[in-house]
Residue frames as qw, qx, qy, qz and C-alpha x, y, z in Angstrom:
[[0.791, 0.059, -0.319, -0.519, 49.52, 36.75, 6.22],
 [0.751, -0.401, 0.416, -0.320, 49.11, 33.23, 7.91],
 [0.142, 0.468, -0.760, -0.428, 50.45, 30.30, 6.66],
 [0.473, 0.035, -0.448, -0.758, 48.24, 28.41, 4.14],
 [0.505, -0.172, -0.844, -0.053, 47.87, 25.50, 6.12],
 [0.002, -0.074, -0.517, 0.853, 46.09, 27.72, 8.96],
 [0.487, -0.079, -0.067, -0.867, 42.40, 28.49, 9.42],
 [0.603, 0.196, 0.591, -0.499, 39.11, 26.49, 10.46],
 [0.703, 0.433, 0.547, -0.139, 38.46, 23.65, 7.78],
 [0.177, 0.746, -0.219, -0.603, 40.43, 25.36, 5.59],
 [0.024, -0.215, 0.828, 0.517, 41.34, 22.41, 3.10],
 [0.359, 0.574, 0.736, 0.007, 37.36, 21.63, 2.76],
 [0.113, 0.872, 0.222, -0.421, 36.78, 24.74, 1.57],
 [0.007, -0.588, 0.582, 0.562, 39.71, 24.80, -1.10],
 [0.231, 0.122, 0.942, 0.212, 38.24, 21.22, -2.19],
 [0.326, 0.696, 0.616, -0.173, 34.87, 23.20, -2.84],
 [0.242, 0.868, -0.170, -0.399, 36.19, 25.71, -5.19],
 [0.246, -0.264, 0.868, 0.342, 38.47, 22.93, -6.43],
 [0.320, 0.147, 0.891, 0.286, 35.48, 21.20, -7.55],
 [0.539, 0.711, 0.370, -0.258, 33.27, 23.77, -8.82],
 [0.200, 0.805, -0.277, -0.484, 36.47, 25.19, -11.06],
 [0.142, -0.380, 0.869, 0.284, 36.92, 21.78, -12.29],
 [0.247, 0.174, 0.932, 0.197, 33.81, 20.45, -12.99],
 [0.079, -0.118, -0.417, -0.898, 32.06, 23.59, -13.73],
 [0.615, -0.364, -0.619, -0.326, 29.05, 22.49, -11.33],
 [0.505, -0.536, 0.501, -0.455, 27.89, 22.98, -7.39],
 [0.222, 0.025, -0.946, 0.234, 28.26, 19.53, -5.36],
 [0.696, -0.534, -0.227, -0.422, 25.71, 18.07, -3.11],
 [0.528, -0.696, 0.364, -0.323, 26.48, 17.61, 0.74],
 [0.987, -0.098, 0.125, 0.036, 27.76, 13.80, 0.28],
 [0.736, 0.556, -0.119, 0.368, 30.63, 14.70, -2.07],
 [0.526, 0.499, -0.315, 0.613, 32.59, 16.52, 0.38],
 [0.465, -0.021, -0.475, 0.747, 33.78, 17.74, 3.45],
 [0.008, 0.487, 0.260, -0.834, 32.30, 21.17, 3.30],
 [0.008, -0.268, -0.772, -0.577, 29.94, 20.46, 0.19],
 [0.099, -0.643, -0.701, 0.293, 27.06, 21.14, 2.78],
 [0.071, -0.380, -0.171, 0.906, 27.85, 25.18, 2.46],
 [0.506, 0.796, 0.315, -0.111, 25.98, 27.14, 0.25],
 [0.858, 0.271, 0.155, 0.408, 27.65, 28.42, -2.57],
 [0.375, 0.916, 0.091, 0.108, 28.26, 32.02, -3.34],
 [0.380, -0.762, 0.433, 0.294, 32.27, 32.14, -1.50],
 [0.697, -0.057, 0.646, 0.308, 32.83, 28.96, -3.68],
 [0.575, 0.641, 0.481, 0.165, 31.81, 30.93, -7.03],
 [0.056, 0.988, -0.145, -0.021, 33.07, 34.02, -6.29],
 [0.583, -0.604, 0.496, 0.223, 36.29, 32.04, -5.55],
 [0.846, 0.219, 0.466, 0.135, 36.27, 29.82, -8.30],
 [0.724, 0.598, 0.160, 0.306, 37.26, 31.50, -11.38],
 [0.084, 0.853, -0.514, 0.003, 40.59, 33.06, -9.96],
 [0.542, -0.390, 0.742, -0.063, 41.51, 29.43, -8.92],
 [0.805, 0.505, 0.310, -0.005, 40.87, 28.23, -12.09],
 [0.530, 0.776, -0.213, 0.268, 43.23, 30.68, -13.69],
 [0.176, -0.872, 0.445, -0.105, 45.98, 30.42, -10.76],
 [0.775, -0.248, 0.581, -0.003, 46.11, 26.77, -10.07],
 [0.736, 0.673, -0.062, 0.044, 47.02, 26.62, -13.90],
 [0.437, 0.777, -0.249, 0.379, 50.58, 28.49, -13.45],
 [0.223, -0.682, 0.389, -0.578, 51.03, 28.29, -9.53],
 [0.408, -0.092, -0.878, 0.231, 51.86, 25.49, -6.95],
 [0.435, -0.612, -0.658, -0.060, 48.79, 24.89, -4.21],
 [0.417, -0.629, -0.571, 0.324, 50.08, 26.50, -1.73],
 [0.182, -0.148, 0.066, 0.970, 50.91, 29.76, -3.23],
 [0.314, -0.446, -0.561, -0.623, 47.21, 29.53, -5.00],
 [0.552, -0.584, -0.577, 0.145, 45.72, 28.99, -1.40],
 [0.364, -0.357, -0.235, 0.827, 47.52, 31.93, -0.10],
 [0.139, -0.149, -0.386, -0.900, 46.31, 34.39, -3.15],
 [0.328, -0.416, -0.792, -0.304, 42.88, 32.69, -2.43],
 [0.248, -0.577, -0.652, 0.426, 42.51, 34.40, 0.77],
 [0.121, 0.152, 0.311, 0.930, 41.83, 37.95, -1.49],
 [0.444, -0.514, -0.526, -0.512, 38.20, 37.52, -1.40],
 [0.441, -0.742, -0.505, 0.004, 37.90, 37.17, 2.71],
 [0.525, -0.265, -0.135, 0.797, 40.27, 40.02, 3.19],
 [0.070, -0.356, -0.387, -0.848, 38.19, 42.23, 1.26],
 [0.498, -0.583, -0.588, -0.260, 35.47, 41.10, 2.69],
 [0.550, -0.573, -0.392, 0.464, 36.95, 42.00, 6.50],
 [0.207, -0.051, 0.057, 0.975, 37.91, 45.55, 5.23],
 [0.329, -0.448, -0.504, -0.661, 34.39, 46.10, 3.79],
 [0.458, -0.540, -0.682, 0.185, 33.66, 45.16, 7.68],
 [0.577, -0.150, -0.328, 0.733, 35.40, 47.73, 8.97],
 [0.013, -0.102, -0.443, -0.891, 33.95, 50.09, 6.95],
 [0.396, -0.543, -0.591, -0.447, 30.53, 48.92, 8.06],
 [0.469, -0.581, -0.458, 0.482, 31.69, 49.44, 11.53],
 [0.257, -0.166, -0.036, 0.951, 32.69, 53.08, 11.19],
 [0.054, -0.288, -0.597, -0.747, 29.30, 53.62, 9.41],
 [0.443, -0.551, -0.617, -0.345, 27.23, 52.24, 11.74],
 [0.438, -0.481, -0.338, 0.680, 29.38, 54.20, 14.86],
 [0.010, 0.069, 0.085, 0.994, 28.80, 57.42, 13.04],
 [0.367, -0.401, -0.573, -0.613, 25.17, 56.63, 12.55],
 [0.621, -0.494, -0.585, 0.171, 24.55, 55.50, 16.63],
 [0.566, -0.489, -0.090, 0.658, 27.30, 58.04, 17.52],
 [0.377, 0.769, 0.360, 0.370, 26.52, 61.08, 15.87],
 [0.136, -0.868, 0.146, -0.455, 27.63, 63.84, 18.09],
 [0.788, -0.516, 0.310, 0.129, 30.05, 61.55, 20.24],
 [0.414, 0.656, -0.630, 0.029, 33.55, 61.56, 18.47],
 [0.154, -0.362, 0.847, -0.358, 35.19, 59.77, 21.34],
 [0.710, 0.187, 0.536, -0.417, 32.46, 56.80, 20.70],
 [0.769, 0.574, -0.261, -0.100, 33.05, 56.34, 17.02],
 [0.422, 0.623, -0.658, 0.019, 36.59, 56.17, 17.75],
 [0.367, -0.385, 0.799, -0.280, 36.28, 53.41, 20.58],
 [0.825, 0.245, 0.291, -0.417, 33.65, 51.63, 18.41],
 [0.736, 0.628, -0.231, -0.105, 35.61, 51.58, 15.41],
 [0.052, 0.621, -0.767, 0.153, 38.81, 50.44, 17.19],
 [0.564, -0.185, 0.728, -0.342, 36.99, 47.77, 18.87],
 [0.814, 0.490, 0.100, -0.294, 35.13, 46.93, 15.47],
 [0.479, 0.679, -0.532, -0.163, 38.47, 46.84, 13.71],
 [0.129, 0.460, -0.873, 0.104, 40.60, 44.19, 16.00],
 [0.748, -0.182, 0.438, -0.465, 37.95, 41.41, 16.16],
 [0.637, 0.007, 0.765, 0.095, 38.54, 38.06, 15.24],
 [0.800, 0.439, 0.392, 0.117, 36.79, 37.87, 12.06],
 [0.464, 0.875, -0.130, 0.040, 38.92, 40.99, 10.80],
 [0.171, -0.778, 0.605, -0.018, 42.45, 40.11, 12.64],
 [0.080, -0.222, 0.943, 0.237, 42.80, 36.20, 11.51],
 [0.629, 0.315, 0.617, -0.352, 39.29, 34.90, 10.10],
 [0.377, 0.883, 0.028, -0.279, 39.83, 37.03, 7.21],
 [0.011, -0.716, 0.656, 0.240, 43.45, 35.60, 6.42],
 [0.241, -0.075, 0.964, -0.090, 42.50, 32.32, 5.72],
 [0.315, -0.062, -0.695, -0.643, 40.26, 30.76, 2.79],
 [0.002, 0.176, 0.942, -0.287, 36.60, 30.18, 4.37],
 [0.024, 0.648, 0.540, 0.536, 32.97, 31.41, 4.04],
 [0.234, -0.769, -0.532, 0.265, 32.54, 32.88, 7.35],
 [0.334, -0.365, -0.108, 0.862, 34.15, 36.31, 6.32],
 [0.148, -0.173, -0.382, -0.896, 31.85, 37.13, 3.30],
 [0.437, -0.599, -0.666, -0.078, 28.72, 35.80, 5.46],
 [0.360, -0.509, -0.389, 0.678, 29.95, 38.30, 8.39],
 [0.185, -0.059, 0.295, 0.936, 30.04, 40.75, 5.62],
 [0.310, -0.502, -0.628, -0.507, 26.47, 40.27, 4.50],
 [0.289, -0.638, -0.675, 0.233, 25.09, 40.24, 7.83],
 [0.197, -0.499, -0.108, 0.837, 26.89, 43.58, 8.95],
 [0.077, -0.172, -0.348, -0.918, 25.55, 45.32, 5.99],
 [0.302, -0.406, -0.846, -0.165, 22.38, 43.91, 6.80],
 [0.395, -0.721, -0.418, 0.386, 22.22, 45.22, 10.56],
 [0.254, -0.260, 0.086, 0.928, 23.47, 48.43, 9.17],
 [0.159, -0.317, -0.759, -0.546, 20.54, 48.55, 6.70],
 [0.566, -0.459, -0.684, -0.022, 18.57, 48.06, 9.67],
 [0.330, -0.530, -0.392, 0.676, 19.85, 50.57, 12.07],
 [0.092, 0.099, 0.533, 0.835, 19.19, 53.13, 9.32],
 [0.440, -0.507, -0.644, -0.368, 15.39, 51.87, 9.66],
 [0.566, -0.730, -0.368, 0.108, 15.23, 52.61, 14.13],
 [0.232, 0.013, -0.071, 0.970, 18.01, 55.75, 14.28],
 [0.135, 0.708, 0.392, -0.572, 15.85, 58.84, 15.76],
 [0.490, 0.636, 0.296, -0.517, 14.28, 60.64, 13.00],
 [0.139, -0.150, 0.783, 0.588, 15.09, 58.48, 10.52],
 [0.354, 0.339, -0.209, -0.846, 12.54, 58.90, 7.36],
 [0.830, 0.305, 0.307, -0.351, 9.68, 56.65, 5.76],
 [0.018, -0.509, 0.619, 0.598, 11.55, 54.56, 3.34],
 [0.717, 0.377, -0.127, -0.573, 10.10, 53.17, 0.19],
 [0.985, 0.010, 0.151, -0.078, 9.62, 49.47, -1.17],
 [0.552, 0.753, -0.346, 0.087, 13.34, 50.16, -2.84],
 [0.018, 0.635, -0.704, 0.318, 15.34, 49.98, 0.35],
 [0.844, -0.188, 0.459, -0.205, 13.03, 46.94, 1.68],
 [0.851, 0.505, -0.123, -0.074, 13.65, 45.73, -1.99],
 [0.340, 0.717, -0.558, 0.243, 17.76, 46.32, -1.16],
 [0.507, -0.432, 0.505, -0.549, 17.35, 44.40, 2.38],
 [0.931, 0.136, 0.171, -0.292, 16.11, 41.47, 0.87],
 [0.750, 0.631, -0.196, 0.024, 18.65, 41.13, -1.52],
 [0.164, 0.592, -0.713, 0.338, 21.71, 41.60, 0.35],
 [0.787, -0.156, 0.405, -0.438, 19.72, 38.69, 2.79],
 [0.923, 0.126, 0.185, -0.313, 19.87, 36.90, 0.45],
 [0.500, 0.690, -0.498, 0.163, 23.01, 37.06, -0.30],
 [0.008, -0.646, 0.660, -0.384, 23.82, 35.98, 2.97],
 [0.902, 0.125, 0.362, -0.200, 21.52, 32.83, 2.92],
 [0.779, 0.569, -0.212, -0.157, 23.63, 32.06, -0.15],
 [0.033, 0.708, -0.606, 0.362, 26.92, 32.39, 2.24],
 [0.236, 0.018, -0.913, 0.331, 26.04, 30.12, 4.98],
 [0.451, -0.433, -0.767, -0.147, 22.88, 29.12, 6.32],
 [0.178, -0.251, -0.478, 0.823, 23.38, 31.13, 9.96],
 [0.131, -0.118, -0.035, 0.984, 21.90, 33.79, 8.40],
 [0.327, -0.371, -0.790, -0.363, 18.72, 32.85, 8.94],
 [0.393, -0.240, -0.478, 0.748, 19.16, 34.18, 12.50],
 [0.153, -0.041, -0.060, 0.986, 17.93, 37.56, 11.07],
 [0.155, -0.451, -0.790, -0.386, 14.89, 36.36, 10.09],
 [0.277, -0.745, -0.548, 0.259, 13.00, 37.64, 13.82],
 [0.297, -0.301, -0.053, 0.904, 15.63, 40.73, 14.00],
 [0.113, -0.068, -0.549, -0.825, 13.94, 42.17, 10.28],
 [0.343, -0.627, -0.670, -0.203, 10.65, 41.43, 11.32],
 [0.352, -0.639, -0.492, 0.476, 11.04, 43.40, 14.50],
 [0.046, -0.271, 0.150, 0.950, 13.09, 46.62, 12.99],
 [0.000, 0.158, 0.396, 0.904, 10.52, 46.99, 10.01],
 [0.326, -0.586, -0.734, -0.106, 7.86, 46.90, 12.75],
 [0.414, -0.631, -0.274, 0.595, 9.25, 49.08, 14.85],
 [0.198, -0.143, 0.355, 0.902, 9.60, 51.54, 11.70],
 [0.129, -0.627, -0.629, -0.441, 6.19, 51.29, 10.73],
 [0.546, -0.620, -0.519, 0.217, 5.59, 52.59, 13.99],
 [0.537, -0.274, -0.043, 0.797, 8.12, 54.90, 14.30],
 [0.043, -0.005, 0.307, 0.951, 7.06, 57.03, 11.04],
 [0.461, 0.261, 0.463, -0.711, 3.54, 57.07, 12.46],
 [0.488, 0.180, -0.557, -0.647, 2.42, 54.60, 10.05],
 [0.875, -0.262, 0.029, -0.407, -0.47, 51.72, 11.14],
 [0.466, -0.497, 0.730, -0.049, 1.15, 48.80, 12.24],
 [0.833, 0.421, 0.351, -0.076, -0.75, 46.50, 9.85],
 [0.534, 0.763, -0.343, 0.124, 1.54, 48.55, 6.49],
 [0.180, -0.692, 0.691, 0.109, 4.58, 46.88, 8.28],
 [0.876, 0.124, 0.464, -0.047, 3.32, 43.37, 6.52],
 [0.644, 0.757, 0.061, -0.092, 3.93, 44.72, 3.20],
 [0.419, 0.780, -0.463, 0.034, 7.50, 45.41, 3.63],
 [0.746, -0.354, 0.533, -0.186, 7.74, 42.51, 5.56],
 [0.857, 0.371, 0.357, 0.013, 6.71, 40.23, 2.77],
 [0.480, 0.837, -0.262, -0.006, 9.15, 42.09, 0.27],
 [0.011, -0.762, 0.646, -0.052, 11.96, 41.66, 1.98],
 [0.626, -0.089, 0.767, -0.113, 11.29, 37.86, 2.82],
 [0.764, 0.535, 0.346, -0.099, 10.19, 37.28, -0.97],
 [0.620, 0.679, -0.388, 0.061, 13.39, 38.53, -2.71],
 [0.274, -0.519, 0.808, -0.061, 15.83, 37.00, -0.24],
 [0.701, 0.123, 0.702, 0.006, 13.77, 33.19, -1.07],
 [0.751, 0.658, 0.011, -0.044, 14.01, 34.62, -4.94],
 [0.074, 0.911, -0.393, 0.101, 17.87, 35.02, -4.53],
 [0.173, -0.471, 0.837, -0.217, 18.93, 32.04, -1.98],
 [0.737, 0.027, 0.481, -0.475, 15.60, 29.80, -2.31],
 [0.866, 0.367, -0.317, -0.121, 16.50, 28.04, -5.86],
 [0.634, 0.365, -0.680, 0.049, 19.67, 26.30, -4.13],
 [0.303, -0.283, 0.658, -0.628, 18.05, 25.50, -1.16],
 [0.817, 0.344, 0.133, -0.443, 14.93, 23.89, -3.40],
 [0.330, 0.613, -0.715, 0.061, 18.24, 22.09, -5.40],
 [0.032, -0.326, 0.878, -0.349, 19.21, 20.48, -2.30],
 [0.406, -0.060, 0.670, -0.619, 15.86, 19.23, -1.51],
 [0.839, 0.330, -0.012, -0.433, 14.51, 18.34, -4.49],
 [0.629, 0.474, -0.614, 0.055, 18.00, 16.28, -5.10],
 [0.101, 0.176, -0.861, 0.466, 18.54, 14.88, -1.42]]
């Protein structure tokens, strides 16, 4: 592990979980450094740093603290090996160069050691585009409003992360066109799960975006 005083921005980011586990309450963008993020690293963080910073000097709490994006870069890995079996079905010797390459990138060899949002946002996405390759893999199957319903959601999770992840916005529009298509359905029926998937990500990420604007 790195030592604690390592990483990109890394003491804004301890001050935002400082202050939601102390005042019990998101910030707005003035109050801090890295107030601007969305929240969901800072929440998910919060209530072990509540209960460590009790019993533990900073920097040993800051070190524990980096639990959450280490998970979060294993869970990657994992999505990489998924989504090389899924591309690379009948290629061994492909998985295993994918998944090596997948394993020793940045976000999973030192992004991920160090307290910050961008490892549970990388997480989100990759599930995302994994979601998505699911949807444009040869004969992959008609799926129902459930999995658009699951798409959204994990979106929106990653709007909640960090703001990037808007990015996907054209990608998702294109795959669940190209799936309408695919499963020989009209092009028009690709609105429907269009709209889903845009309507539960803004039910998920859109109230502390609407926050920010209705308070700034």
């Amino acid at each position: 592990n790195l030592n604690y005083q390592v990483g990109t921005d890394g003491w804004g980011h301890i001050e935002y979980i400082d202050y939601i586990a102390t005042k019990g309450t998101l910030p707005l963008a003035p109050e801090g450094w890295h107030m601007f993020q969305p929240p969901l690293n800072y929440l998910l963080s919060a209530p072990l740093y509540a209960v460590l910073i009790k019993c533990l000097d900073l920097p040993s709490v800051v070190k524990i603290m980096t639990i959450v994006p280490i998970l979060c870069g294993l869970m990657q890995i994992e999505i990489v090996y998924r989504a090389a079996k899924l591309v690379f079905t009948d290629r061994k010797d492909l998985q295993i160069i994918a998944i090596i390459t997948g394993s020793f990138l940045p976000i999973h060899t030192y992004a991920c050691q160090y307290v910050g949002n961008e490892p549970l946002t990388a997480c989100l996405v990759s599930l995302v585009i994994l979601l998505c390759l699911f949807l444009i893999v040869p004969e992959q199957e008609q799926r129902g409003y459930g999995y658009f319903i699951l798409i959204g959601l994990i979106w929106g999770l990653a709007l909640l992360s960090k703001i990037t992840a808007m990015l996907l916005a054209p990608v998702l529009i294109m795959v669940i066109i190209f799936h309408a298509g695919s499963v020989k359905k009209p092009l028009r029926s690709a609105w429907r799960p269009v709209i889903t998937v845009f309507f539960v990500a803004m039910i998920v990420a859109g109230w502390y975006y609407l926050r920010n604007y209705i308070k700034l």
